[in-house]
C-alpha positions, 0 to 999 in steps of 0.5 A, spaced: 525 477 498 525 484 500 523 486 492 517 482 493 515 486 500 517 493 497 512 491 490 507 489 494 507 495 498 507 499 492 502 495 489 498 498 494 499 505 494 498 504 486 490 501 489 489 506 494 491 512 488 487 509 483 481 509 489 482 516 488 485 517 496 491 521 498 498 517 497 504 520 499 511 516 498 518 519 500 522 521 506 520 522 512 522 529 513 521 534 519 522 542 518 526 546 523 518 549 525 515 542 527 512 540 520 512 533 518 513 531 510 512 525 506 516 527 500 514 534 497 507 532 501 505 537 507 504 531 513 502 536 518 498 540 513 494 532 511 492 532 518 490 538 521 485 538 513 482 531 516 482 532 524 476 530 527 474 524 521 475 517 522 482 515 518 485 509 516 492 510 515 496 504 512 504 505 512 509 502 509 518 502 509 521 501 503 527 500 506 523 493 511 528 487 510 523 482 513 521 475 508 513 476 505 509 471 508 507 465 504 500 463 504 495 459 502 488 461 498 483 458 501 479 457 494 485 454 490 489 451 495 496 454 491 501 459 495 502 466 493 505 472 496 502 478 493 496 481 495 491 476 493 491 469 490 493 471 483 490 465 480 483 466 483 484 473 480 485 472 473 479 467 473 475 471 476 476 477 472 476 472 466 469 470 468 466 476 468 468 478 461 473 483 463 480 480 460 
């Protein structure tokens, strides 16, 4: 089950970049000076750019073995695990012309 947690995750990170907002993904690093990375992305650098506004910062392990949660769609009543009732997504878009 951890495949279907790790693509989940990185279902939503590819979201947030296609939103245009800042995606980091890699190890979590500290420099011998203080400095936080992410990957080849300057975390503490991130931060001190956007102090003072409100944020919401989503993080995800890779590495996270727990089972996704089942749930059901309050629409259609059918269990899925990924982000949204993958059934009432593809007749949503289907009926608004886009597919």
């Amino acid at each position: 089950m951890a495949a279907i947690r790790r693509a989940a995750i990185l279902k939503l990170a590819a979201a947030a970049y296609e939103m245009k907002l800042d995606v980091m993904n890699g190890q979590v690093t500290q420099t011998e000076d203080g400095r936080w990375h992410i990957g080849g992305h300057d975390l503490t650098a991130f931060l001190e750019r956007h102090q003072g506004e409100e944020l919401v910062f989503v993080s995800g392990s890779l590495d996270d073995e727990r089972e996704v949660e089942t749930r059901t769609c309050r629409t259609c009543g059918r269990d899925f695990t990924d982000l949204e009732c993958p059934y009432c997504r593809a007749n949503r878009i289907r009926l608004r012309g886009h597919a």
